[in-house]
C-alpha positions in Angstrom: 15.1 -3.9 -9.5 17.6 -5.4 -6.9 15.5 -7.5 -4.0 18.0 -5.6 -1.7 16.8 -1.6 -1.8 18.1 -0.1 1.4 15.0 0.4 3.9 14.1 1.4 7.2 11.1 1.5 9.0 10.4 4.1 11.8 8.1 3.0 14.5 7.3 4.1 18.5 6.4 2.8 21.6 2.8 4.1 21.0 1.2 6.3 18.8 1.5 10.5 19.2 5.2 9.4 19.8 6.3 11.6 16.7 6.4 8.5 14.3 4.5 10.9 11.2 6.9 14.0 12.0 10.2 11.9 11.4 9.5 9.3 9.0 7.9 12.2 6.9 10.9 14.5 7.6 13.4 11.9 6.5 12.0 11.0 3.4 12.3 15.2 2.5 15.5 15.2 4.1 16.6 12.0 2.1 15.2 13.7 -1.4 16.6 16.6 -0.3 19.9 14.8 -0.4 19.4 13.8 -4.3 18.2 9.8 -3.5 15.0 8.7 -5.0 13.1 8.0 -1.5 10.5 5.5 -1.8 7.0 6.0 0.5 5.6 3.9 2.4 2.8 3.3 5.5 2.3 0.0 7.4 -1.4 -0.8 7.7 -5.1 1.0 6.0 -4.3 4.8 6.5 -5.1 6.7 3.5 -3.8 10.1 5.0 0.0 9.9 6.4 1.1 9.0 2.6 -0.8 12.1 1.0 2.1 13.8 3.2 4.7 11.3 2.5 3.5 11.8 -1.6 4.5 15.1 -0.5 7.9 14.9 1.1 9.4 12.4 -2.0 7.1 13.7 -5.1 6.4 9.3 -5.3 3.0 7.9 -4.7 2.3 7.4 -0.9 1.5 3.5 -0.9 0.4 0.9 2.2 1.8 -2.4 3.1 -1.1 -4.1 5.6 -0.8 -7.6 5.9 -4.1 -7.9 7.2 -5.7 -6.6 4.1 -3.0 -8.8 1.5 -1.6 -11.1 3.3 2.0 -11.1 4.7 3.3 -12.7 1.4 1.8 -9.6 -0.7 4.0 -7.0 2.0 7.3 -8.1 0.3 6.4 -7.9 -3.4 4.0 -4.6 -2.8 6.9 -3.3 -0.7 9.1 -3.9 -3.9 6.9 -2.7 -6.7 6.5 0.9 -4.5 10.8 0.6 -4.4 11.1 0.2 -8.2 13.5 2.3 -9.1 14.4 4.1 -5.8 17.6 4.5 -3.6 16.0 3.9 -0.6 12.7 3.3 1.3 11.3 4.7 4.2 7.9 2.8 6.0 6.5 4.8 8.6 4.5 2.4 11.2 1.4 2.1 12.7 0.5 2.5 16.2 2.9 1.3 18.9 5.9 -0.7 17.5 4.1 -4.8 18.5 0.6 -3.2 18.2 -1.4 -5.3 15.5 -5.1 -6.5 14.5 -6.9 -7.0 17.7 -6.7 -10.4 18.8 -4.4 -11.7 16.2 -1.3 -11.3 17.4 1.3 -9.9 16.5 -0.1 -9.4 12.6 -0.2 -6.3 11.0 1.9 -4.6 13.5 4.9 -2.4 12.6 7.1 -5.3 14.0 5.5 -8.1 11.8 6.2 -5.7 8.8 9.6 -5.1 9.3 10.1 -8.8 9.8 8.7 -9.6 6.6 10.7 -7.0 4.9 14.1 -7.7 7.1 13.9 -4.4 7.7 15.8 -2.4 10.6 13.7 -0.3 12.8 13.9 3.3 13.9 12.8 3.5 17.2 11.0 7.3 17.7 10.9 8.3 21.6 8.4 11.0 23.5 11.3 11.5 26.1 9.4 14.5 27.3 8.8 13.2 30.6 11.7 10.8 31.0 15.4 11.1 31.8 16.8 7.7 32.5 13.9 5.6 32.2 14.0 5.9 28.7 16.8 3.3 29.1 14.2 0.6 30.3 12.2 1.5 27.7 14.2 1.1 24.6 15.9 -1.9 26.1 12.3 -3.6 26.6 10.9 -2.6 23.3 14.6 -4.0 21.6 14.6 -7.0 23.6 10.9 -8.1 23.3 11.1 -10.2 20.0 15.0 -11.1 19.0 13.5 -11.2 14.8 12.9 -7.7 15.3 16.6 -5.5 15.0 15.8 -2.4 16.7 18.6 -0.4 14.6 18.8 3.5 16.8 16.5 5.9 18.4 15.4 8.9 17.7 14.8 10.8 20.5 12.0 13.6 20.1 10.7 16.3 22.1 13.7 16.8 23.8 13.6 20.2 26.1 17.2 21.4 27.0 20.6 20.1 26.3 20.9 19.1 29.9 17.6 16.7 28.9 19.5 15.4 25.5 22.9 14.9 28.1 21.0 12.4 30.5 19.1 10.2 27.7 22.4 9.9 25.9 24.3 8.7 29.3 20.9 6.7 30.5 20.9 4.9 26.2 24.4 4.0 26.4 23.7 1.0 28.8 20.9 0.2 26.9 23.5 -1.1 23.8 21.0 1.0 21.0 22.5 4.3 19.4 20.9 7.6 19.4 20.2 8.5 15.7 19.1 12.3 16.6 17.3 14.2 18.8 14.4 16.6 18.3 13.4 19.4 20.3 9.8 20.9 20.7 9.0 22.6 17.3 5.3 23.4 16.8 5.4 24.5 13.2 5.4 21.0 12.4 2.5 20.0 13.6 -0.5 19.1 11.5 -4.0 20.0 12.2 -6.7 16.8 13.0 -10.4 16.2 13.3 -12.1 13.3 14.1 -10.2 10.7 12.2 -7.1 12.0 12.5 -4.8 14.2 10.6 -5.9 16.7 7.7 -5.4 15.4 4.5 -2.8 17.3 1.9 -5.3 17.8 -0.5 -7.2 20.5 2.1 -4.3 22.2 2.7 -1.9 21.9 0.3 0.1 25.3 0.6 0.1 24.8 4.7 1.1 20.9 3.9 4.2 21.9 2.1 5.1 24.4 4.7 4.6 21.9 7.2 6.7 19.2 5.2 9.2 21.7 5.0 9.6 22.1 8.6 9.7 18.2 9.0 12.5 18.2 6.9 14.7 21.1 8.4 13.8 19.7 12.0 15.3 16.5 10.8 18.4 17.3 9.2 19.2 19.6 11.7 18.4 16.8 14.3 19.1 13.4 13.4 22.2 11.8 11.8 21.3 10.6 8.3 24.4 9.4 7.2 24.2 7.1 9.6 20.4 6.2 9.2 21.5 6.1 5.5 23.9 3.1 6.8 21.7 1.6 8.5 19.1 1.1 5.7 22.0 0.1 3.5 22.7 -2.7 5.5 19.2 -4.1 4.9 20.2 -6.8 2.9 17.9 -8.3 0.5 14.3 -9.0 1.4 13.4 -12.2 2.7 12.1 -15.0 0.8 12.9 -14.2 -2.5 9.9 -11.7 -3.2 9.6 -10.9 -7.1 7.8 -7.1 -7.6 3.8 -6.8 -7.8 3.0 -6.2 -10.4 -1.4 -5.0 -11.7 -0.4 -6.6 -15.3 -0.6 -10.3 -14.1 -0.5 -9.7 -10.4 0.2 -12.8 -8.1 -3.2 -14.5 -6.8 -3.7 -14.9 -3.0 -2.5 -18.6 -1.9 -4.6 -19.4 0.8 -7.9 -18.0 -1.1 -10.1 -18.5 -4.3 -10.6 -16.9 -7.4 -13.7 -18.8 -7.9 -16.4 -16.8 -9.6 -13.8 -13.9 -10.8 -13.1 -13.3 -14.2 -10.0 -14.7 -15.5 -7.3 -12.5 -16.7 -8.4 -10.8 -19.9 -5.4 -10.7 -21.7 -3.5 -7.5 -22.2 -5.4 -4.0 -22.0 -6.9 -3.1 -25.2 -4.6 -1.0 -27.6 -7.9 0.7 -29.4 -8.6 3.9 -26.9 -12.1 3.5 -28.0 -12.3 -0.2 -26.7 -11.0 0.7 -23.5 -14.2 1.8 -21.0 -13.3 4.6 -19.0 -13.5 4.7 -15.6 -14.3 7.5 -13.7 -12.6 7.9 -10.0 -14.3 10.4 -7.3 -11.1 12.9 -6.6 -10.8 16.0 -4.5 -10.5 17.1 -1.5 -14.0 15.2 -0.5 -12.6 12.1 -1.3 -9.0 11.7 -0.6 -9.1 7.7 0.0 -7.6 5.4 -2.2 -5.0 2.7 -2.9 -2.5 3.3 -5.8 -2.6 -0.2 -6.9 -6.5 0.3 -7.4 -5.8 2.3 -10.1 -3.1 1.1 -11.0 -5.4 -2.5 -11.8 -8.3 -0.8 -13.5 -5.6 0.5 -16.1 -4.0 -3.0 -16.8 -7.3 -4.9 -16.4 -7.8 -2.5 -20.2 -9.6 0.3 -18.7 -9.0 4.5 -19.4 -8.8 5.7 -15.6 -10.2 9.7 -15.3 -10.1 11.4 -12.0 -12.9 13.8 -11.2 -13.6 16.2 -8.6 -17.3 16.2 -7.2 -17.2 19.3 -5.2 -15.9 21.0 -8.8 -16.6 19.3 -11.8 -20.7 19.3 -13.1 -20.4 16.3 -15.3 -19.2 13.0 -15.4 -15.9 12.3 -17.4 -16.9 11.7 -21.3 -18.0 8.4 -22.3 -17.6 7.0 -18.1 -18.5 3.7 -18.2 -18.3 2.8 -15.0 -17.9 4.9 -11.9 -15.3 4.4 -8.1 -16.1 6.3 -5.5 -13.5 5.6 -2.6 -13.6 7.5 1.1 -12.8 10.5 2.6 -14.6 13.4 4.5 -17.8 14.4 2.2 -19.5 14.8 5.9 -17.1 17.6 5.9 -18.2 19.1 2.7 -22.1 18.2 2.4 -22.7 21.1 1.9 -21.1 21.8 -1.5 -21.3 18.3 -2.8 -25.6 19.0 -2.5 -25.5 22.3 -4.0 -23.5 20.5 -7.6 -26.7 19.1 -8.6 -26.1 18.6 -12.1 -23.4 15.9 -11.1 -25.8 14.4 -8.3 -28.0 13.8 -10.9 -25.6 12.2 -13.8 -24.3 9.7 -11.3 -28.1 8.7 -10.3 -28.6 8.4 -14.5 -25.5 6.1 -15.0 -26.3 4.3 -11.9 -29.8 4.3 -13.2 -28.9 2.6 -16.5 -27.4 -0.8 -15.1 -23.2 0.6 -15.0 -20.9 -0.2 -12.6 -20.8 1.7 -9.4 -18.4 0.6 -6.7 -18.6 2.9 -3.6 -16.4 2.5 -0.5 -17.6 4.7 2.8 -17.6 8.4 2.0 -19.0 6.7 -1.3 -21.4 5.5 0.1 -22.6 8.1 1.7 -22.4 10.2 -1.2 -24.5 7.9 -3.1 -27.4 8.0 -0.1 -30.4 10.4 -0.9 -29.1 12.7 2.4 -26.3 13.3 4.6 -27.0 15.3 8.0 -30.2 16.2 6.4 -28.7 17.7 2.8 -29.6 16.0 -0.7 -27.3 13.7 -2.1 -27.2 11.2 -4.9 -30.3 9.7 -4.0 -29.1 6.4 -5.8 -29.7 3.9 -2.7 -32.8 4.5 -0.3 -31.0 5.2 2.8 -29.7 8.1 5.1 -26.8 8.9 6.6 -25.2 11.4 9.1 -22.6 12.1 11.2 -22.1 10.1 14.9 -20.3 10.6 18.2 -19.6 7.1 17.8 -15.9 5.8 16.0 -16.1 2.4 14.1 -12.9 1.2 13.7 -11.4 -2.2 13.0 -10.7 -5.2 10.7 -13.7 -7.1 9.2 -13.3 -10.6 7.6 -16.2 -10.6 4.6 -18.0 -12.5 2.1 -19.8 -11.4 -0.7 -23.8 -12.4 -0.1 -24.3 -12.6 -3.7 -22.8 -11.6 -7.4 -21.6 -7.9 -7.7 -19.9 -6.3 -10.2 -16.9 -6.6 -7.6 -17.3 -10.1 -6.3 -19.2 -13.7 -7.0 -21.4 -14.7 -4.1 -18.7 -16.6 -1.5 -15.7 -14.3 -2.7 -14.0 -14.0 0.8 -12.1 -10.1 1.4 -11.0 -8.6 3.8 -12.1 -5.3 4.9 -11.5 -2.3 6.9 -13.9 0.4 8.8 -13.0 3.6 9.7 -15.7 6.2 10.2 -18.0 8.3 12.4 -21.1 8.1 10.5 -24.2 6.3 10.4 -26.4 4.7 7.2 -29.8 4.1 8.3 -30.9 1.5 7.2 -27.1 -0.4 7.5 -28.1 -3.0 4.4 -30.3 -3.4 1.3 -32.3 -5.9 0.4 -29.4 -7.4 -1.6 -26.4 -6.7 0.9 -22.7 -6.3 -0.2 -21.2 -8.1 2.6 -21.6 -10.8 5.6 -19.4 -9.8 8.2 -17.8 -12.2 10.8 -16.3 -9.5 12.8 -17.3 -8.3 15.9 -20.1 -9.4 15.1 -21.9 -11.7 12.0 -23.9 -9.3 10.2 -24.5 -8.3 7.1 -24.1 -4.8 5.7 -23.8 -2.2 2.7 -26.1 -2.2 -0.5 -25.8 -4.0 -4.0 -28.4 -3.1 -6.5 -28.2 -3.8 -10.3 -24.5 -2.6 -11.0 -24.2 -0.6 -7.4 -21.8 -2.3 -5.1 -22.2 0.2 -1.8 -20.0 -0.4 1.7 -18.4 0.6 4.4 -15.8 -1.6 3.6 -12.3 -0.3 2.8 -10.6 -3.1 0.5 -7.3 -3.7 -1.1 -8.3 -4.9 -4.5 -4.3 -6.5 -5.1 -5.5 -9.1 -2.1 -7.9 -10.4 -4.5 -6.8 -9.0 -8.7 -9.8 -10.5 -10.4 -11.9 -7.6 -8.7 -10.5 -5.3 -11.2 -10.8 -7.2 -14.2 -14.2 -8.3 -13.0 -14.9 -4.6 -12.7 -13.6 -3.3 -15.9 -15.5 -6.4 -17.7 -18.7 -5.1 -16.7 -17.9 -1.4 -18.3 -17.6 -3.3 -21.6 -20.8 -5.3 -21.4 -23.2 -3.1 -19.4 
């Protein structure tokens, strides 16, 4: 695949400024078109690419160069694009908005520089007429790396509105690449950690995509946002694709204490130890390339639902259990005993049991007072409270995942509490805001808050995978 797939990346001045509305209604309105639209999401949320998954029928995938590194963004950018006409990344927060306290890294604008990228710049102008001028011009100006391409203006009232914003943007040197009125049918439902992922409301998701996609191609110019993403160039530095079957290693950190590569993934089905992946609407939060790993690192991959499904997939050797909103369905995951009660067996019997988050919670023995796995000796319900941020970690000890120093990093996002917050063996000291040490690791149970991206550090996989064979 060519280093140079046309690309754009729509960003905003702050977040709730429309940035999921159009980047998810171009990428429909692009497939719409007949191009092969490639999805993407700058920084850890697991929920905006459901819908982009949606809008392109391609896997929804994350670039964070917290989590990997800015030299994993280009090659992760261009194993998503394989194959693809164009790309489309929707950002994160406010356009310069990164990890607090590090600058600008992981922001929207370090992303796009490290893809040479033209931005999309998506305006509120709701309650603006020619201030909006200022605004571009000071958000285009800020950092000359950054090539602020057009803007989008949404929520536009009147055509009186649209005639100033055009007249104040001309001085302002950037060209208006559409305009969007008011139009509540798109809008997607949230709770408390933001939108509502696809898999809850699939048939209202696609009605909503829909709409994102009519709004936009009856707004915006996409011929000439088409240009612009032609006119990308090639990515910078000479990125070659990720890719899970011999994945690049980190540069700046150690694979000390991970298995080495195992060679290629056995051909024997019945060699290969299947791993069984918590799906469903309960737990809706993964990376692609997690999976993606498992299956080169030799092992079978099976999704299974735990609000549906009584049993464990046949012959599971090892079981992944990522995040997602069981809080919001305690209720049903208790009443399917029969599966609480095969993954307390298998974590019982010494297999391998990672658990991120809603995982962990699952694995508990309650959540807001209802039965769960019962595999760890802790509690958990919900809180008023929101943990949110980047952690730098090191593994305490050896893990199924990790040898003891193995540093990750991590991300939290919930509003729950586990009571107590660590085992006796914990998974992780945490630097970040504070040292501490958290989450659970008990014979081949690896249980934590933390959200990580195992292509940052490969040999977690095949570490992983090599425990199914021999536990």
């Amino acid at each position: 695949m060519s280093a140079s797939v046309p690309r754009l990346v729509i960003a905003a001045p702050s977040s709730g400024s429309g940035k999921t509305t159009v980047a998810t209604g171009l990428m429909a309105a692009f497939a719409a078109r007949g191009l092969a639209v490639s999805p993407h999401k700058v920084g850890p949320d697991y929920i905006d690419p459901g819908y982009h998954a949606l809008a392109t029928g391609r896997v929804g995938r994350n670039l964070d160069a917290y989590l990997c590194g800015p030299e994993l963004v280009g090659p992760l950018f261009l194993h998503g694009a394989r194959g693809c006409d164009i790309a489309v990344v929707e950002g994160v927060m406010g356009l310069y908005d990164g990890a607090a306290g590090k600058g600008e890294l992981a922001s929207t604008a370090h992303v796009a520089k490290l893809l040479g990228a033209p931005v999309v710049l998506v305006v509120d102008a709701s309650s603006q007429s020619r201030s909006v001028a200022a605004l571009v011009h000071g958000f285009a100006s800020w950092d000359p790396e950054v090539r602020v391409g057009g803007v989008i203006l949404n929520k536009v009232a009147s055509d009186r509105h649209e005639e100033l914003l055009r007249e104040a943007l001309e001085q302002a040197g950037v060209p208006v690449l559409g305009v969007l009125r008011r139009a509540p049918q798109v809008d997607t439902p949230s709770r408390h950690l933001g939108l509502v992922p696809v898999a809850e409301r699939r048939a209202a998701a696609v009605e909503a995509v829909a709409a994102m996609a009519a709004q936009v191609s009856d707004g915006c110019d996409l011929g000439a946002l088409e240009a612009l993403a032609r006119a990308a160039g090639a990515v910078p530095g000479g990125s070659a694709p990720w890719t899970p079957a011999s994945p690049a290693h980190h540069p700046t950190r150690s694979d000390e204490g991970l298995t080495p590569p195992s060679g290629p993934a056995p051909s024997d089905r019945q060699r290969a130890p299947v791993v069984a992946v918590a799906g469903g609407s309960a737990f809706t939060f993964s990376y692609a390339e997690h999976t993606e790993l498992l299956t080169a690192a030799g092992a079978e991959v099976v999704t299974f639902d735990p609000l549906r499904d009584e049993e464990l997939p046949e012959g599971t050797a090892g079981l992944v259990i990522g995040g997602g909103f069981p809080e919001v369905y305690a209720s049903e995951l208790s009443a399917n005993e029969p599966l609480r009660k095969a993954v307390a067996e298998l974590a019982g019997s010494g297999a391998p049991v990672a658990a991120e988050c809603a995982g962990l919670l699952y694995l508990c023995r309650e959540l807001d007072g209802l039965p769960m796995c019962g595999v760890l000796d802790a509690s958990a319900r919900m809180s008023e409270r929101l943990t949110l941020g980047y952690r730098d970690a090191v593994a305490v000890g050896d893990s199924v995942l990790a040898a003891a120093g193995t540093r990750m990093r991590g991300h939290e996002f919930h509003r729950t509490v586990v009571e107590p917050g660590s085992g006796p063996e914990p998974a992780w000291g945490v630097r970040t805001p504070r040292p501490r040490v958290e989450g659970f690791v008990q014979r081949g149970v690896h249980a934590s808050y933390l959200h990580t991206h195992w292509a940052s550090e490969p040999g977690v996989a095949r570490r992983f995978v090599e425990r199914c064979r021999t536990s």
